[in-house]
C-alpha positions as CSV (number, residue, x, y, z in Angstrom):
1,X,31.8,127.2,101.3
2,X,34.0,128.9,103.8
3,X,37.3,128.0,104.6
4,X,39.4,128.3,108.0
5,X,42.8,130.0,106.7
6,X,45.6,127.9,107.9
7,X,47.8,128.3,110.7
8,X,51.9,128.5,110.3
9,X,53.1,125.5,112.1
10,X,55.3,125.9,114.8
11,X,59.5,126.4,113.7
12,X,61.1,122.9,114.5
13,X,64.2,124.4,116.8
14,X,67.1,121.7,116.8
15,X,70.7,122.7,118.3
16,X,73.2,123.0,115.4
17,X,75.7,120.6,115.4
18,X,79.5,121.8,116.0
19,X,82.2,120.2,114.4
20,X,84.6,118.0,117.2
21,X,87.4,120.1,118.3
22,X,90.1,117.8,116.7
23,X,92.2,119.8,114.5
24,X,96.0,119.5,114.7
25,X,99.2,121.0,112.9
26,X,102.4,119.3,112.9
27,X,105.6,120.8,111.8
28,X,106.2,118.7,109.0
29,X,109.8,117.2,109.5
30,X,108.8,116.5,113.1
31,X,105.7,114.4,111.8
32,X,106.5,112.8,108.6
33,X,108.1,110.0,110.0
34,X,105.9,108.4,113.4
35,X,107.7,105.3,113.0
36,X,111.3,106.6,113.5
37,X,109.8,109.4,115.8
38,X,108.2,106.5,118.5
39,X,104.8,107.7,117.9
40,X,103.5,104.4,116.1
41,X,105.6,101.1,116.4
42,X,107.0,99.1,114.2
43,X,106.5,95.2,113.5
44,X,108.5,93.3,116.0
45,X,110.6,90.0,115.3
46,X,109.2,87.3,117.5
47,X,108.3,83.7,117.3
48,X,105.6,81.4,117.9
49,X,106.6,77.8,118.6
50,X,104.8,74.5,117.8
51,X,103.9,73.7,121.0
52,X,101.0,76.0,121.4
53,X,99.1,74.1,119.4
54,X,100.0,70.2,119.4
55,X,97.9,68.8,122.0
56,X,94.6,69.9,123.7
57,X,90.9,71.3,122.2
58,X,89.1,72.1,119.3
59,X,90.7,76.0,119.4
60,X,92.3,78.7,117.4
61,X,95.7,79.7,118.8
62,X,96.4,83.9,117.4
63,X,99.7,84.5,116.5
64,X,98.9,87.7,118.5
65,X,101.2,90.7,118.8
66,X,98.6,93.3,118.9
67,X,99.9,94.5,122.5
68,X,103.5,95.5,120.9
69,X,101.5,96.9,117.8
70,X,99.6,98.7,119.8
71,X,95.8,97.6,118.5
72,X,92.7,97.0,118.6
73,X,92.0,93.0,118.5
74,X,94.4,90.1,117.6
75,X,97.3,90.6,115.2
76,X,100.4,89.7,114.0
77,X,100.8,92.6,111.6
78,X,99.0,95.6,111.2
79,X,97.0,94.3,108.9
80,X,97.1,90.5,108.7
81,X,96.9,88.1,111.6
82,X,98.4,84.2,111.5
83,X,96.6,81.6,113.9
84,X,97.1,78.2,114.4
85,X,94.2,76.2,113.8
86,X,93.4,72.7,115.8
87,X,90.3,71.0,115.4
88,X,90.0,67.0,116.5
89,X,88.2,64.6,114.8
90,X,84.4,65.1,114.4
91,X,85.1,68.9,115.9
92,X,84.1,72.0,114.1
93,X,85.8,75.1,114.0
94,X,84.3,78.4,113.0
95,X,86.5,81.4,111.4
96,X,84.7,85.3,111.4
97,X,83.4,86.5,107.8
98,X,84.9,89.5,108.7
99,X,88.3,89.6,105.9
100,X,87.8,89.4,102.6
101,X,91.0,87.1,102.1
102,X,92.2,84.1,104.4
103,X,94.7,81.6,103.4
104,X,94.7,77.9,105.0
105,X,97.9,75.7,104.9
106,X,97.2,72.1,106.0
107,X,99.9,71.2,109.2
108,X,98.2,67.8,109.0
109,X,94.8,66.1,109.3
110,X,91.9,65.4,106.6
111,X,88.4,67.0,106.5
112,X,86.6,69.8,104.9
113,X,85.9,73.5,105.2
114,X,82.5,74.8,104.4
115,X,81.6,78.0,103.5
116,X,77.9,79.0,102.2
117,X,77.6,76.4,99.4
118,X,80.8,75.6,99.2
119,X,82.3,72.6,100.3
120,X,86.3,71.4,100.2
121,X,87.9,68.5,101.2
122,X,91.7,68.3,102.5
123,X,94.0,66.7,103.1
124,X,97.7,67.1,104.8
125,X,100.0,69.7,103.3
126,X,97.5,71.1,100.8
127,X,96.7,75.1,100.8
128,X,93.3,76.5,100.7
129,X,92.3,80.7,99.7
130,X,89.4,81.7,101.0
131,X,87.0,85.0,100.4
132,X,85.2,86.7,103.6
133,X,81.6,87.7,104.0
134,X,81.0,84.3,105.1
135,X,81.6,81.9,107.9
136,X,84.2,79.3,107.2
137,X,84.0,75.9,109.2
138,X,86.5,73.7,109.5
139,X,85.7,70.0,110.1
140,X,88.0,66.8,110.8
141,X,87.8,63.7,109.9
142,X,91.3,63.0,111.1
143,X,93.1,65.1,114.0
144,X,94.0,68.8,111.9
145,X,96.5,71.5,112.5
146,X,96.6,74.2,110.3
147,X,98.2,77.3,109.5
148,X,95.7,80.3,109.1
149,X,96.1,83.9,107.3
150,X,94.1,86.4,107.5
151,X,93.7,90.3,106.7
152,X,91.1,90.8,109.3
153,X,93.0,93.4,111.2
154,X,93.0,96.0,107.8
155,X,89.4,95.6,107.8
156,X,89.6,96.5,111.3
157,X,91.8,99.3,110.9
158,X,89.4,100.4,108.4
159,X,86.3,100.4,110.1
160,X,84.9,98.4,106.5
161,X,83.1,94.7,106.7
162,X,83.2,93.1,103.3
163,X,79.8,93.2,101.1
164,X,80.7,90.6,98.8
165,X,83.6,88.2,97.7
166,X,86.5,89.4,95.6
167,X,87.3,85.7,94.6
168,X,85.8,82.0,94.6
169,X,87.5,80.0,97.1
170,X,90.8,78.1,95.4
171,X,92.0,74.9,96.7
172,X,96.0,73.8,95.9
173,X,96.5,70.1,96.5
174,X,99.6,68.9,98.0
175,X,100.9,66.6,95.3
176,X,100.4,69.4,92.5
177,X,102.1,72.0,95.1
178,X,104.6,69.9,95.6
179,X,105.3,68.9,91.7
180,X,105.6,72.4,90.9
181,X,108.0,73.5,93.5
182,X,110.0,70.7,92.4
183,X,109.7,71.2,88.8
184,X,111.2,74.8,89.5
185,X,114.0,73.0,92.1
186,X,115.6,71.2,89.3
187,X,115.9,74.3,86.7
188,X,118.5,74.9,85.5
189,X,120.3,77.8,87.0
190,X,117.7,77.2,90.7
191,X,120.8,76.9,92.7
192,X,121.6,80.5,92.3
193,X,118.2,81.9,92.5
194,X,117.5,84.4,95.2
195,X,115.1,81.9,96.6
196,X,113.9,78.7,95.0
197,X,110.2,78.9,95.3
198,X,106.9,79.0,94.0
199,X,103.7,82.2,94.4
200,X,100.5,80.5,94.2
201,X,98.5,82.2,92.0
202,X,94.9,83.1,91.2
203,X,93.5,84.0,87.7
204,X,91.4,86.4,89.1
205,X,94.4,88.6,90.5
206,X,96.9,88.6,86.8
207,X,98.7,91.6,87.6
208,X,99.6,90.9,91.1
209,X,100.0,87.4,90.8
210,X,99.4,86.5,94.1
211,X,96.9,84.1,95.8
212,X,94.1,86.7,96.6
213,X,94.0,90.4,96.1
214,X,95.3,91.2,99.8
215,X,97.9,88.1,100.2
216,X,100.8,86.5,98.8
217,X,101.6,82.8,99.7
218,X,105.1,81.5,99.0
219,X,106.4,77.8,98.9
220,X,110.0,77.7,98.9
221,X,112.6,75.1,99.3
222,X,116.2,75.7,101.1
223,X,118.6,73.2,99.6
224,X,120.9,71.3,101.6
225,X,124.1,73.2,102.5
226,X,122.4,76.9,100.3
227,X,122.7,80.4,101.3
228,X,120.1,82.5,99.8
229,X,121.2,85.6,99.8
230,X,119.6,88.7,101.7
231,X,116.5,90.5,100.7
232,X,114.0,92.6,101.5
233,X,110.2,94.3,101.1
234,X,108.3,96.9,102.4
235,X,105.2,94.3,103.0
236,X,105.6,92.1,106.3
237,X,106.3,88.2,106.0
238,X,104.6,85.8,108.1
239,X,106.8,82.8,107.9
240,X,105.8,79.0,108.4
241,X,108.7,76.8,108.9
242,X,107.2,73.1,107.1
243,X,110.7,71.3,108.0
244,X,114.2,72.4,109.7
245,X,116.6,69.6,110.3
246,X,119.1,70.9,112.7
247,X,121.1,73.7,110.9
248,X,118.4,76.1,109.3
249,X,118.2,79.7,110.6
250,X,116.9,83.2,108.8
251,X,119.2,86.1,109.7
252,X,117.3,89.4,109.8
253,X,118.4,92.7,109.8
254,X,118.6,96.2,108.8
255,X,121.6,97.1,107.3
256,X,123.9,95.1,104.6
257,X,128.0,95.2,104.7
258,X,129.9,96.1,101.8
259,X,130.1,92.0,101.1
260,X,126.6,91.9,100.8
261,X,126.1,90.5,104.2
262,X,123.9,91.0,106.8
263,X,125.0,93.8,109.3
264,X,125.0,92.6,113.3
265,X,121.6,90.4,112.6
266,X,119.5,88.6,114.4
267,X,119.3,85.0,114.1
268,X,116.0,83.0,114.0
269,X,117.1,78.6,114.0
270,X,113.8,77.3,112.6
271,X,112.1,74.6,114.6
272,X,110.0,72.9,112.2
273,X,105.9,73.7,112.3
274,X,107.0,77.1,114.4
275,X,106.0,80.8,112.6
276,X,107.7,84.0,113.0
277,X,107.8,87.9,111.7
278,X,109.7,89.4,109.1
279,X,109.4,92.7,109.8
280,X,108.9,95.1,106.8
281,X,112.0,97.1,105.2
282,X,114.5,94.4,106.7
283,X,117.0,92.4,105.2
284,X,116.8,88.6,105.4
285,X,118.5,85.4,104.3
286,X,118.1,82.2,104.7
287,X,121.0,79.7,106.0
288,X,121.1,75.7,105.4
289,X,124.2,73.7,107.3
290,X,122.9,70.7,107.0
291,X,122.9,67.8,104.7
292,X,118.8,67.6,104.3
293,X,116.7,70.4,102.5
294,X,114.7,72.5,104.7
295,X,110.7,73.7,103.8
296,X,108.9,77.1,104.5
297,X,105.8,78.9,103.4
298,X,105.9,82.8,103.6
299,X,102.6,84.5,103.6
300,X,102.8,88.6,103.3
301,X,100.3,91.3,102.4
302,X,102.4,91.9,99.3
303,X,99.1,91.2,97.3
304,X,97.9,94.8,98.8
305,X,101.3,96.1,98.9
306,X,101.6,95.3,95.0
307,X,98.7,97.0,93.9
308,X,99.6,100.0,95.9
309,X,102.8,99.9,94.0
310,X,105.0,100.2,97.4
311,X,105.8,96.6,97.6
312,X,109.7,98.0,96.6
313,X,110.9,94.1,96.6
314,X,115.1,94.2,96.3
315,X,117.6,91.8,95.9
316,X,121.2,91.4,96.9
317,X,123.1,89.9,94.1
């Protein structure tokens, strides 16, 4: 039997790929600080007020500073954003899957939130953690506001969508939230606490201690007539003010006086169901003058900042 000998095939030519020019080289003391040197900003004080959200539609309202962070999509710090959620009764709202971490406080309203199989009633004042990869909808029974937390702008940054949940979802109802903060209130020795507060916690995250792996959620109390005295962290706050009577304020800065005091600071007066920024690395404190106790929740990437070990959390004594 005779064969046909074989012919080479033909060379497949393809056009090497080059590498992008992109290569830089800084100087090292002109470049190791883009913050102080104007090339990246830094987190700006600013408020949102409740009015953005008390009337109108079903909507989410963005807490958005993206413009002065200079970023792609909504956010209120580089790496979390806070929204104001309103949904009216038999509405549905639907939140992305794209966070791994999203932390609810409950303004006011009843209803559920869904998510995959997972199905949670609230009611007013409660808090509700979230994991990502899936929709969350938000339903009302009664007319709800809520206060939203998110870390979609880090997933953002880094160009990552989450392939599965870090946590079950965790639900905090208001009377045992509110038992526990009051429980640690009437301690002995609360009055000259730092802060007189709770961290919700989640026993999947022990060495943190915070409510998911990203986010910390605080619930503290301001006493009528306190001063808590300044501190400070390297991760941003996101504060919600629950209840101000007349006579609340933060005080934010960077710098202390020799007293301990807070050098030419700026002064927030909390207006109650507003947010604002605490911008990380400054010094704040909080200021009662008035005869009723004043309410805020905190929430601050200082579940990330924690494991990263930068967190750098100090006190003023």
């Amino acid at each position: 039997m005779s064969t046909t000998p074989s012919q080479p095939s033909s060379p497949v030519t393809t056009k090497p790929r080059t590498t992008p020019d992109d290569a830089l080289y800084y100087e090292y003391s002109k470049a190791a600080n883009p913050i102080g040197a104007g090339f990246i900003s830094g987190v700006p004080l600013r408020s949102l007020m409740p009015e953005t959200y008390a009337d109108g539609p079903t909507r989410r309202v963005p807490f958005d500073l993206s413009a002065d962070l200079d970023v792609e999509g909504a956010a209120t710090g580089p790496g979390l954003l806070a929204s104001f959620l309103r949904v009216l009764p038999g509405e549905t709202l639907s939140l992305e899957a794209d966070v791994t971490s999203q932390v609810f406080y409950v303004i006011r309203g009843r209803g559920r939130v869904e998510q995959g199989a997972h199905v949670q009633t609230y009611t007013a004042s409660a808090f509700l953690a979230l994991p990502g990869t899936e929709v969350a909808r938000v339903t009302a029974d009664e007319a709800t506001a809520m206060y939203h937390v998110s870390d979609a702008p880090l997933l953002r940054y880094l160009g990552v969508r989450p392939d599965k949940a870090r946590f079950t979802p965790v639900y905090y109802p208001a009377e045992r939230a509110e038992a526990e903060l009051r429980k640690v209130a009437t301690e002995t020795g609360a009055s000259e606490r730092n802060r007189v507060s709770i961290l919700l916690g989640n026993k999947r995250f022990p060495q943190t201690r915070t409510v998911t792996h990203t986010i910390w959620a605080m619930f503290g109390l301001l006493p009528a007539g306190a001063v808590q005295k300044p501190h400070r962290h390297q991760s941003i706050a996101l504060d919600f003010i629950v209840h101000a009577p007349r006579g609340c304020y933060t005080l934010v800065g960077t710098e202390l006086n020799e007293d301990g005091t807070l050098h030419q600071p700026t002064r927030v007066d909390w207006t109650t169901g507003m947010a604002f920024t605490t911008p990380p690395g400054y010094w704040h404190a909080h200021y009662n003058e008035s005869s009723e106790e004043g309410l805020l929740i905190p929430i601050q990437d200082a579940g990330l900042q924690t494991y990263l070990r930068a967190l750098d959390i100090r006190f003023r004594a």
